[in-house]
PDB file with SEQRES, HELIX, SHEET and CRYST1 records, atoms N, CA, C and O in Angstrom:
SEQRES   1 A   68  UNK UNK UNK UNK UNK UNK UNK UNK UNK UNK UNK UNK UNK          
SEQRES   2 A   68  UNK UNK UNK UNK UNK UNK UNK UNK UNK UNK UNK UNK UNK          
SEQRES   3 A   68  UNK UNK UNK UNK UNK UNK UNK UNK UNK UNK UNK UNK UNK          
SEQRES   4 A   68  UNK UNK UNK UNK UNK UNK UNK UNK UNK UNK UNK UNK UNK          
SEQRES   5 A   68  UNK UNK UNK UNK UNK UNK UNK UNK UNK UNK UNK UNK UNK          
SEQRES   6 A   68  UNK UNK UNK                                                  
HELIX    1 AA1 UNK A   30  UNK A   38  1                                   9    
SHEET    1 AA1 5 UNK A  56  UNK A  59  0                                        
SHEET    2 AA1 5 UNK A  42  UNK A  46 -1                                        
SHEET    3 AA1 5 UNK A  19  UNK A  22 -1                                        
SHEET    4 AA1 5 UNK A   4  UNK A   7 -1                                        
SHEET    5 AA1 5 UNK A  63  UNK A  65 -1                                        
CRYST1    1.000    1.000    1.000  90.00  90.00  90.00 P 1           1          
ATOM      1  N   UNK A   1     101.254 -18.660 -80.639  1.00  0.00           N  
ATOM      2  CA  UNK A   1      99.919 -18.214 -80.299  1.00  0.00           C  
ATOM      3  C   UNK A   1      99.341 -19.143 -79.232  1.00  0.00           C  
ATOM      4  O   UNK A   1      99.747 -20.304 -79.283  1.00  0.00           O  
ATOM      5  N   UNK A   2      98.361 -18.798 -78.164  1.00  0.00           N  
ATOM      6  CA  UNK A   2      98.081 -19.471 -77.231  1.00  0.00           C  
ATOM      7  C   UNK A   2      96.936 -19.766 -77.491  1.00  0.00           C  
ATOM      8  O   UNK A   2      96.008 -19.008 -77.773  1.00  0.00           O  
ATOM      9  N   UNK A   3      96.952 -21.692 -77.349  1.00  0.00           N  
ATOM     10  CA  UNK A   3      95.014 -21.720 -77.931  1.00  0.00           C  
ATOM     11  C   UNK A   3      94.206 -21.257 -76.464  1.00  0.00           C  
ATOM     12  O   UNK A   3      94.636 -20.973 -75.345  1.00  0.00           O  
ATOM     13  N   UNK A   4      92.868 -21.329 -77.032  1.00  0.00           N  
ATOM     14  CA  UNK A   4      91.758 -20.887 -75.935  1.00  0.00           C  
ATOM     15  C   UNK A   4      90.841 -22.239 -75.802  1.00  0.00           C  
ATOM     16  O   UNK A   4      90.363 -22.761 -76.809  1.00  0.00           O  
ATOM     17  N   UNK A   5      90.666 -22.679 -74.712  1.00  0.00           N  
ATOM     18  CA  UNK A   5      89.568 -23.136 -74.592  1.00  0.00           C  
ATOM     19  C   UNK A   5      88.415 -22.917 -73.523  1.00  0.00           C  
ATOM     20  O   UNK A   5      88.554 -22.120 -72.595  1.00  0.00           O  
ATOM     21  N   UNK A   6      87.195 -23.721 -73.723  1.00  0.00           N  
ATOM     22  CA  UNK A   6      86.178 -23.464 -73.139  1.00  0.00           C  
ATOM     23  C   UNK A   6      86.075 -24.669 -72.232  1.00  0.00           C  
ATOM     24  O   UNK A   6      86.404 -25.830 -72.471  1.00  0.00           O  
ATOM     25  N   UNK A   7      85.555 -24.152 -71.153  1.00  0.00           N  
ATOM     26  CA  UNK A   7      85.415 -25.124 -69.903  1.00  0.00           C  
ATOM     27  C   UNK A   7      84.524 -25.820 -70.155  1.00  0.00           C  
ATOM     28  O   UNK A   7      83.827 -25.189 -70.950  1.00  0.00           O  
ATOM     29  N   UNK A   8      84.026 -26.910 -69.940  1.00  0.00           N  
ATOM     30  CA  UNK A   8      82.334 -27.956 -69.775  1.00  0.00           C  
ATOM     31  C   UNK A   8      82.672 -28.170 -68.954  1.00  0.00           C  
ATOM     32  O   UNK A   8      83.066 -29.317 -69.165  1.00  0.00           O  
ATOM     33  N   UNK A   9      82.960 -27.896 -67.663  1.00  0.00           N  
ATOM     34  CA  UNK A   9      82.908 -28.192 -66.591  1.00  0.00           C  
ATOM     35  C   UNK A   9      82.956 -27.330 -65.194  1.00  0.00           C  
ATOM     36  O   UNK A   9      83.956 -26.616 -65.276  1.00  0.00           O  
ATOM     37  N   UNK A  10      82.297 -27.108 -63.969  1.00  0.00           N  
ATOM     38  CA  UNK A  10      83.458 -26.119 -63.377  1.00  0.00           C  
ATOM     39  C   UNK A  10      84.443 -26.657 -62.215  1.00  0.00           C  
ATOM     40  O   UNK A  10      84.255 -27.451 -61.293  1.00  0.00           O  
ATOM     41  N   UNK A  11      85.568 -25.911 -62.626  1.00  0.00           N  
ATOM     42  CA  UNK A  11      87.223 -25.880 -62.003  1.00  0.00           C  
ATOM     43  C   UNK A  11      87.261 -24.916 -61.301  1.00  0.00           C  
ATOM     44  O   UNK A  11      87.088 -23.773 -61.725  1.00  0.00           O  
ATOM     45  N   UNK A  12      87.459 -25.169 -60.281  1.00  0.00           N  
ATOM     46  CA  UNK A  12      87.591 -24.265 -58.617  1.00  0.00           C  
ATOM     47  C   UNK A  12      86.852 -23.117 -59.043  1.00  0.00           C  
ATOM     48  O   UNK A  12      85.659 -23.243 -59.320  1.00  0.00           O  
ATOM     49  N   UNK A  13      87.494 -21.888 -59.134  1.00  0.00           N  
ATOM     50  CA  UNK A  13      86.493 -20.482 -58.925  1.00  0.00           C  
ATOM     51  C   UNK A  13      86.289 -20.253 -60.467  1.00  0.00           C  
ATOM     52  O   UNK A  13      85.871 -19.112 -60.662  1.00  0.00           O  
ATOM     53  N   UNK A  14      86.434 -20.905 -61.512  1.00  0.00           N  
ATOM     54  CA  UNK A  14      86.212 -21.184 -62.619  1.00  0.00           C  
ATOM     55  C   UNK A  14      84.822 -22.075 -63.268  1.00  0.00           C  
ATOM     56  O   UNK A  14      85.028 -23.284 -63.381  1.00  0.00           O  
ATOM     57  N   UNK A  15      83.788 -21.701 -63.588  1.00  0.00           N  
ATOM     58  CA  UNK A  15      82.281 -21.854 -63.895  1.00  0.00           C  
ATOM     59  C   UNK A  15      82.352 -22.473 -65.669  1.00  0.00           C  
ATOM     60  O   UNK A  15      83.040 -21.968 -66.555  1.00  0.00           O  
ATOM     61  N   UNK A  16      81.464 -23.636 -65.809  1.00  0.00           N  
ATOM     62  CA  UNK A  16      81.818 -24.066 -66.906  1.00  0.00           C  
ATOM     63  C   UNK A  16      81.088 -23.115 -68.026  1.00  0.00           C  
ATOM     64  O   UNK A  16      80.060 -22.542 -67.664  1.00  0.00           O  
ATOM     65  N   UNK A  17      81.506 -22.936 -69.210  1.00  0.00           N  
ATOM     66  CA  UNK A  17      81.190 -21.780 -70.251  1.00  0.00           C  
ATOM     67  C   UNK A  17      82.620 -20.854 -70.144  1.00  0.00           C  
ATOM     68  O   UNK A  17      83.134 -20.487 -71.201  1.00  0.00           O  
ATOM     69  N   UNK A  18      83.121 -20.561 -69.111  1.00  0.00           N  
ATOM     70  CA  UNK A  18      84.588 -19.869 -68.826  1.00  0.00           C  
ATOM     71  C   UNK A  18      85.227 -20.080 -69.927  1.00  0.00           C  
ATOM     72  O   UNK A  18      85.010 -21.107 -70.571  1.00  0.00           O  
ATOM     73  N   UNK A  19      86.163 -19.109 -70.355  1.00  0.00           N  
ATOM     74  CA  UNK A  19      87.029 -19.205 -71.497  1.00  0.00           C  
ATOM     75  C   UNK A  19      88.595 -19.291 -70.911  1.00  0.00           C  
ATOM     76  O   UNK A  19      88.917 -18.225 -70.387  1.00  0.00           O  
ATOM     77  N   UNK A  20      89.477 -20.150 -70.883  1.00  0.00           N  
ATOM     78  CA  UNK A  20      90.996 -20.578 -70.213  1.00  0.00           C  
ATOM     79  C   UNK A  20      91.938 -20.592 -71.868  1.00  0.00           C  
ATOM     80  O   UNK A  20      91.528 -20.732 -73.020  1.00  0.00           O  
ATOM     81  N   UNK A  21      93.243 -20.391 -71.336  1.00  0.00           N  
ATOM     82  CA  UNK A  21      93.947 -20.478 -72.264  1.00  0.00           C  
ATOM     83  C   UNK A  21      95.186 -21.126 -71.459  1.00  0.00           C  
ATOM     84  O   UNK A  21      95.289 -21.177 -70.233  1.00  0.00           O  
ATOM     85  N   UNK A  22      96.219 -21.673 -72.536  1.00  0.00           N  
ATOM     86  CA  UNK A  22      97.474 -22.471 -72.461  1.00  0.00           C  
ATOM     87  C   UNK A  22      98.333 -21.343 -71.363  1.00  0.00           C  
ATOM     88  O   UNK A  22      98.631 -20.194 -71.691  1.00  0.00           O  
ATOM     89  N   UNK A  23      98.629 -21.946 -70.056  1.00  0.00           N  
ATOM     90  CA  UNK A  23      99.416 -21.326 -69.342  1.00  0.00           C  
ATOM     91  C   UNK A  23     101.081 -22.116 -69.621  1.00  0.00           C  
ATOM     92  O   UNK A  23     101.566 -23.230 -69.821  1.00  0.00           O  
ATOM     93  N   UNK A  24     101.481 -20.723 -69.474  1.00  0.00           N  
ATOM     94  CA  UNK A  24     103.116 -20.118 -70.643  1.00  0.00           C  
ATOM     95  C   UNK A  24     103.884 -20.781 -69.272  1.00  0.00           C  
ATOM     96  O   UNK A  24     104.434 -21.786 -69.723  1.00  0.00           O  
ATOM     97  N   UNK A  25     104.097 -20.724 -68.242  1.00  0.00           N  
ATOM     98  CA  UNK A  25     105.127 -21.216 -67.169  1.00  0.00           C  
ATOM     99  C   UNK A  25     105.439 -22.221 -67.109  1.00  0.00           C  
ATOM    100  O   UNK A  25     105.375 -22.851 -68.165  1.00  0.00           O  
ATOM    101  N   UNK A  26     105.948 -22.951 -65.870  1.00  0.00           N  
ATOM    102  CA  UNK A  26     106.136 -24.217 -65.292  1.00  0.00           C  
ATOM    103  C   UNK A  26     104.917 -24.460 -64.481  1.00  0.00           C  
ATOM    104  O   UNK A  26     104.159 -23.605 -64.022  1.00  0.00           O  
ATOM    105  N   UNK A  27     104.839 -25.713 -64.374  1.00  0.00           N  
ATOM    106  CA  UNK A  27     103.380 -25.986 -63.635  1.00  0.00           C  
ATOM    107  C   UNK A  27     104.135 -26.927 -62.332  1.00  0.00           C  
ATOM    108  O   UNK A  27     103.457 -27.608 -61.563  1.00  0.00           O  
ATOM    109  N   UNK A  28     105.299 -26.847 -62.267  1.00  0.00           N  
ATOM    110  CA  UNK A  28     105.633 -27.642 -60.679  1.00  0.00           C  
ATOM    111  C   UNK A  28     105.353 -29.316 -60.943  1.00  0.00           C  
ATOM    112  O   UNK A  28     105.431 -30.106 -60.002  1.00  0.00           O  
ATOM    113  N   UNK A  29     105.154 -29.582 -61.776  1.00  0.00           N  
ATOM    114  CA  UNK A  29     104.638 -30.982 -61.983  1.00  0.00           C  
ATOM    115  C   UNK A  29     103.566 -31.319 -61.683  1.00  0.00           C  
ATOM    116  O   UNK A  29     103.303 -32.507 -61.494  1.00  0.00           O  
ATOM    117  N   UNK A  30     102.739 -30.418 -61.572  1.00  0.00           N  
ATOM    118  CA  UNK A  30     101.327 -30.783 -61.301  1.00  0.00           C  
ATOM    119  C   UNK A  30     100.200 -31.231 -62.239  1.00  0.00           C  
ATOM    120  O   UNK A  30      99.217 -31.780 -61.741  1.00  0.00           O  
ATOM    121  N   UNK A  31     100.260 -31.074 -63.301  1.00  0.00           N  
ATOM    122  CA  UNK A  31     100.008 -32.115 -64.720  1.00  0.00           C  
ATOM    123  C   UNK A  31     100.004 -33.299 -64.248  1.00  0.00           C  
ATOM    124  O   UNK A  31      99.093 -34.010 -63.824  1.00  0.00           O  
ATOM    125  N   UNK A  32     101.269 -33.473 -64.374  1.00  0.00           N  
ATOM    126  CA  UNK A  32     101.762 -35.042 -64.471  1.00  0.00           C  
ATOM    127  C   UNK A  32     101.035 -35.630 -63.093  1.00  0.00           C  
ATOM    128  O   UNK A  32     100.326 -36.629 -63.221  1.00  0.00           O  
ATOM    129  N   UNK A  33     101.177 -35.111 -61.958  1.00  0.00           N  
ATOM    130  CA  UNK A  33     100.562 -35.449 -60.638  1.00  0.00           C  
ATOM    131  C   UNK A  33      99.588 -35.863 -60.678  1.00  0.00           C  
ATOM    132  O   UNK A  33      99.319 -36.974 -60.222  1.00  0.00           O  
ATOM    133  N   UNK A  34      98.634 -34.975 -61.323  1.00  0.00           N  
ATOM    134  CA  UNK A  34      97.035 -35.282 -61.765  1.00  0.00           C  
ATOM    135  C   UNK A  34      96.885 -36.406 -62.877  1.00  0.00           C  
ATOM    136  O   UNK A  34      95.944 -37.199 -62.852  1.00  0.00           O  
ATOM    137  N   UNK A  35      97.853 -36.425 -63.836  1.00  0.00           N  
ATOM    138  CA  UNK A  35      97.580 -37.336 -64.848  1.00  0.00           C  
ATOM    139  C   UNK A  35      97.677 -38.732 -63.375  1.00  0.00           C  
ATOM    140  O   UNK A  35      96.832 -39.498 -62.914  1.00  0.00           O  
ATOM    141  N   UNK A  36      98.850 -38.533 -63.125  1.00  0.00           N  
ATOM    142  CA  UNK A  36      99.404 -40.052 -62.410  1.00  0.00           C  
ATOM    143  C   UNK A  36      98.505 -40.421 -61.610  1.00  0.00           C  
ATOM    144  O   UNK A  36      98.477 -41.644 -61.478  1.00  0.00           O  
ATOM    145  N   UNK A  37      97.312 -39.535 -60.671  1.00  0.00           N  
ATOM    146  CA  UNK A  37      96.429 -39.938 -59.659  1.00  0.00           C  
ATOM    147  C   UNK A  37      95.379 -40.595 -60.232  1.00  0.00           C  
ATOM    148  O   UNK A  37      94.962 -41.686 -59.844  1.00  0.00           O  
ATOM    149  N   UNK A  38      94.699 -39.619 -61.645  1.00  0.00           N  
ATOM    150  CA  UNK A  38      93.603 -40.201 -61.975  1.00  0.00           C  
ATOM    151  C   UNK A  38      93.775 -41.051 -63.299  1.00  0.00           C  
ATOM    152  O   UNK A  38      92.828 -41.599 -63.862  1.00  0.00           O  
ATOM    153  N   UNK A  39      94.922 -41.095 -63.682  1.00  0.00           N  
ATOM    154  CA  UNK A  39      94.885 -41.794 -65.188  1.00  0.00           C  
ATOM    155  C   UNK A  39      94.170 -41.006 -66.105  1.00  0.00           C  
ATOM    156  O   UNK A  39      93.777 -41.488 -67.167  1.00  0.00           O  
ATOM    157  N   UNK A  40      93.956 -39.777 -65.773  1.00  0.00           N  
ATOM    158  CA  UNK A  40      93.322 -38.671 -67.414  1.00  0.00           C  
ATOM    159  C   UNK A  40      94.344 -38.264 -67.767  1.00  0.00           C  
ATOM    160  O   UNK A  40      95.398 -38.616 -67.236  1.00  0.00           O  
ATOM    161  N   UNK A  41      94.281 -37.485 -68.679  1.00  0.00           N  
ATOM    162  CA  UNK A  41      94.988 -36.404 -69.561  1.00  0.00           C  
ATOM    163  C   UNK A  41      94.505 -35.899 -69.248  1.00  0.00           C  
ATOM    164  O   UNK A  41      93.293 -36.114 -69.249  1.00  0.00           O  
ATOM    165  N   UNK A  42      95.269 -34.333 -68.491  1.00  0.00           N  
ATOM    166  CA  UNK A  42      95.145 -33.099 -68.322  1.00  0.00           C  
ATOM    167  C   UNK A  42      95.858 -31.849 -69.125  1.00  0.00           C  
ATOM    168  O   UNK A  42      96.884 -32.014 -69.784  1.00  0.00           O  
ATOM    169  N   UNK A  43      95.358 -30.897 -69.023  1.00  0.00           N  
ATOM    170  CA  UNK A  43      96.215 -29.736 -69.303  1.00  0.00           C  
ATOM    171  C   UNK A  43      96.286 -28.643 -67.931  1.00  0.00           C  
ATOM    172  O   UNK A  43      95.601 -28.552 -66.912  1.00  0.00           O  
ATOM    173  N   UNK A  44      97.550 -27.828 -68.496  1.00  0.00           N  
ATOM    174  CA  UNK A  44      97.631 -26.839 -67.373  1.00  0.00           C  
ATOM    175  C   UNK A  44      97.361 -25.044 -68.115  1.00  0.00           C  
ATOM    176  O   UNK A  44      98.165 -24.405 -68.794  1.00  0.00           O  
ATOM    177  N   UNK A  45      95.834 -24.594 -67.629  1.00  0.00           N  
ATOM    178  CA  UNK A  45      95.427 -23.874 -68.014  1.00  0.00           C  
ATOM    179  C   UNK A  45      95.374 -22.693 -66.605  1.00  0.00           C  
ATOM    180  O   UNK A  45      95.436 -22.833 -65.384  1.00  0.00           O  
ATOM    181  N   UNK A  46      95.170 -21.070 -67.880  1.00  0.00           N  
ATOM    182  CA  UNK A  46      95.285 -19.783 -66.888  1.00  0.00           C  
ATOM    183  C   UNK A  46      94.328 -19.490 -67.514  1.00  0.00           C  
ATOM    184  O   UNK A  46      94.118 -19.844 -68.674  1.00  0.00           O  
ATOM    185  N   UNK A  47      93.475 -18.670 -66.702  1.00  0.00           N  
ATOM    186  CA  UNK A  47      92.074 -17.458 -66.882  1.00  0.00           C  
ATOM    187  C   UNK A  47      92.256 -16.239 -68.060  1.00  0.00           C  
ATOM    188  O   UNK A  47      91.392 -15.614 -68.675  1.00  0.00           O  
ATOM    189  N   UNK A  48      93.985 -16.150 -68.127  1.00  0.00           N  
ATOM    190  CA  UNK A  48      94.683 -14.769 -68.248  1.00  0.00           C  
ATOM    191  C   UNK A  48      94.856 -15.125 -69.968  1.00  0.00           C  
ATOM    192  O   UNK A  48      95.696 -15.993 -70.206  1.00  0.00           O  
ATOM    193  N   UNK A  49      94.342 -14.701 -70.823  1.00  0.00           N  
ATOM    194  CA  UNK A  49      95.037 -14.882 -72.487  1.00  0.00           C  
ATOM    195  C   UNK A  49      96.379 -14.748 -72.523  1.00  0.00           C  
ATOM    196  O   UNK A  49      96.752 -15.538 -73.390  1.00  0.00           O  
ATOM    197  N   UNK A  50      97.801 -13.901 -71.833  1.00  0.00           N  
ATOM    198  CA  UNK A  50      98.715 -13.555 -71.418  1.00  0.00           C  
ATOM    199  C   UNK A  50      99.685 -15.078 -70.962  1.00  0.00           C  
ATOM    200  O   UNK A  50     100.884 -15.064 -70.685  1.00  0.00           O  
ATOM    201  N   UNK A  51      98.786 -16.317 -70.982  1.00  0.00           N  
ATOM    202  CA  UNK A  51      99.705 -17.242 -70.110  1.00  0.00           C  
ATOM    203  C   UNK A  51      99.976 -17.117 -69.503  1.00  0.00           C  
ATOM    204  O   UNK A  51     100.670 -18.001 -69.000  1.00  0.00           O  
ATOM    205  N   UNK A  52      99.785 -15.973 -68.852  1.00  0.00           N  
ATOM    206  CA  UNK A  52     100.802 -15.637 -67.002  1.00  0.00           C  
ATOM    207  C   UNK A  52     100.037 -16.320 -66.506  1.00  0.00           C  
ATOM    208  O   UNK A  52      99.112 -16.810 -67.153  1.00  0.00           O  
ATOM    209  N   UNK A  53     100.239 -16.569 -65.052  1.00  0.00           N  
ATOM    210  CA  UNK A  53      99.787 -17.744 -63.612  1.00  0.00           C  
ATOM    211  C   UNK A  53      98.660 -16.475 -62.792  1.00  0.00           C  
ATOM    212  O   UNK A  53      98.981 -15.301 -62.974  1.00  0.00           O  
ATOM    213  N   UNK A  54      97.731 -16.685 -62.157  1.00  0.00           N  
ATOM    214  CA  UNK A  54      98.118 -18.375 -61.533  1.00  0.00           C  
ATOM    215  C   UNK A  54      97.459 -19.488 -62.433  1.00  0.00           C  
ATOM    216  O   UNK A  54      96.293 -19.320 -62.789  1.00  0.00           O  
ATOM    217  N   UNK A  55      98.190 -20.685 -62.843  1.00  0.00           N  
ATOM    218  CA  UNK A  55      97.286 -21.692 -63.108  1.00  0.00           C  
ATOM    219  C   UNK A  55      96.291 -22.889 -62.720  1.00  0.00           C  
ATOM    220  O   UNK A  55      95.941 -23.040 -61.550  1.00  0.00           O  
ATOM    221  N   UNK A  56      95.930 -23.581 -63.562  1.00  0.00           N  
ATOM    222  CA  UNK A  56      95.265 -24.456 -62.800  1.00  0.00           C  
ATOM    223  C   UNK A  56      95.178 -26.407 -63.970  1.00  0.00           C  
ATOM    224  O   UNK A  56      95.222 -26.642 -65.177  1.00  0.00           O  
ATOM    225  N   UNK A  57      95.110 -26.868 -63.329  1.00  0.00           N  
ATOM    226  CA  UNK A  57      95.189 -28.272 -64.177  1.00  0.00           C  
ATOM    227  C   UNK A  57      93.585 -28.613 -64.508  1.00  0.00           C  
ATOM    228  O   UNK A  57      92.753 -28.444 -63.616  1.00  0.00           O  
ATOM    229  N   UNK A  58      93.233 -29.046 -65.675  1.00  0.00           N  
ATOM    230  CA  UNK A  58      92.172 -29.892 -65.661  1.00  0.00           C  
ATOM    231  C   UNK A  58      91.933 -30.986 -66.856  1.00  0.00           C  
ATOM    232  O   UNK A  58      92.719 -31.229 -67.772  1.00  0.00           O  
ATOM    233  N   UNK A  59      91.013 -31.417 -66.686  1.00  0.00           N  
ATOM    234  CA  UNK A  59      91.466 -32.964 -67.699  1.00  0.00           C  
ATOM    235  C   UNK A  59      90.697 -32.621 -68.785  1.00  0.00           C  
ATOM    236  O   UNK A  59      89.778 -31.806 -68.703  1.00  0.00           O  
ATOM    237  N   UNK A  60      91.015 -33.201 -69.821  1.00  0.00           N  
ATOM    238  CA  UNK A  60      90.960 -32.441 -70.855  1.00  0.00           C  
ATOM    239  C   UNK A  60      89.397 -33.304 -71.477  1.00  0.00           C  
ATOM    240  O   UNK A  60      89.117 -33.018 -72.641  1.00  0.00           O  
ATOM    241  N   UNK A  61      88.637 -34.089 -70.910  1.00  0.00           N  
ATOM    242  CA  UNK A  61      87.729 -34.649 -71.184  1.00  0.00           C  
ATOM    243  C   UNK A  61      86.593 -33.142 -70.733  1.00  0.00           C  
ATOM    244  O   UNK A  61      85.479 -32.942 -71.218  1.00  0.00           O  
ATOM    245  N   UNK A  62      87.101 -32.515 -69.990  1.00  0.00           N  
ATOM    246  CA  UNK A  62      86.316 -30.938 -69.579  1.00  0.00           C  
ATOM    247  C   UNK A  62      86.456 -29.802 -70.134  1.00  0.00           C  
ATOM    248  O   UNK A  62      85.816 -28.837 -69.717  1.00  0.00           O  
ATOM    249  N   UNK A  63      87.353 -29.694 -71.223  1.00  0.00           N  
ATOM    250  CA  UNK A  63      87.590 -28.461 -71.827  1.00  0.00           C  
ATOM    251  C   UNK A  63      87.505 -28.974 -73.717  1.00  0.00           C  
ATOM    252  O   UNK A  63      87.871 -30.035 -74.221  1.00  0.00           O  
ATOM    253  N   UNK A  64      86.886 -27.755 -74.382  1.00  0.00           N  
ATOM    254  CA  UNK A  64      86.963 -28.139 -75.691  1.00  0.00           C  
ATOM    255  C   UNK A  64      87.849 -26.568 -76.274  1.00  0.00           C  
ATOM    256  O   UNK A  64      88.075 -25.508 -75.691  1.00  0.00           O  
ATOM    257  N   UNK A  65      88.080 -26.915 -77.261  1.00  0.00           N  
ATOM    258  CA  UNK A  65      89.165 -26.435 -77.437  1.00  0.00           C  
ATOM    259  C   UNK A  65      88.595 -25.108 -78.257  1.00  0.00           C  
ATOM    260  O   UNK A  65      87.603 -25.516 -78.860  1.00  0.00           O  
ATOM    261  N   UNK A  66      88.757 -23.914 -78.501  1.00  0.00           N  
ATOM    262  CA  UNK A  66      88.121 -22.817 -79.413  1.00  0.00           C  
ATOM    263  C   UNK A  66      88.539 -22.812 -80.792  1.00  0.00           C  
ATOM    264  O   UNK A  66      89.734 -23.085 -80.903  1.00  0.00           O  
ATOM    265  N   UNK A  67      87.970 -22.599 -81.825  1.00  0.00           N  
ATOM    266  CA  UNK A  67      88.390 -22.428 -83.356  1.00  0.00           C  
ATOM    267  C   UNK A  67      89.488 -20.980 -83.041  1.00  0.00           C  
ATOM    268  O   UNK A  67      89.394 -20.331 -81.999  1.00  0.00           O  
ATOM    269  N   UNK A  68      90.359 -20.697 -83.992  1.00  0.00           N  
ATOM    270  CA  UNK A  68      91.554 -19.682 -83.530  1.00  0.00           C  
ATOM    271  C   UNK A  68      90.971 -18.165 -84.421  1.00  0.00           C  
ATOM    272  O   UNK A  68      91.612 -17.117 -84.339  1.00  0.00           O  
TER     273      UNK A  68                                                      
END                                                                             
């Protein structure tokens, strides 16, 4: 099952209150990229409940997570 979370923040064309869920693909290493630049923990989240792409990374100090 794919969790959902809610944005507190906004992420590119993504407005905080937005609802994102666990994107199902490969993310190219772009997680880790972001972890390594800023020293957060990120996740790699999609718009789509489906997990399909496109995705997007954000740190997880910006997203809370939804009850299931």
């Amino acid at each position: 099952m794919t969790r959902t979370y809610r944005l507190l923040a906004d992420r590119f064309d993504y407005k905080a209150g937005s609802l994102a869920y666990d994107y199902a693909g490969y993310d190219y290493g772009c997680r880790y990229d972001d972890e390594s630049e800023t020293g957060i923990e990120h996740r790699t989240l999609t718009a789509k409940p489906d997990g399909s792409g496109p995705f997007f990374t954000i740190p997880v100090r910006d997203i809370q997570e939804c009850a299931p």
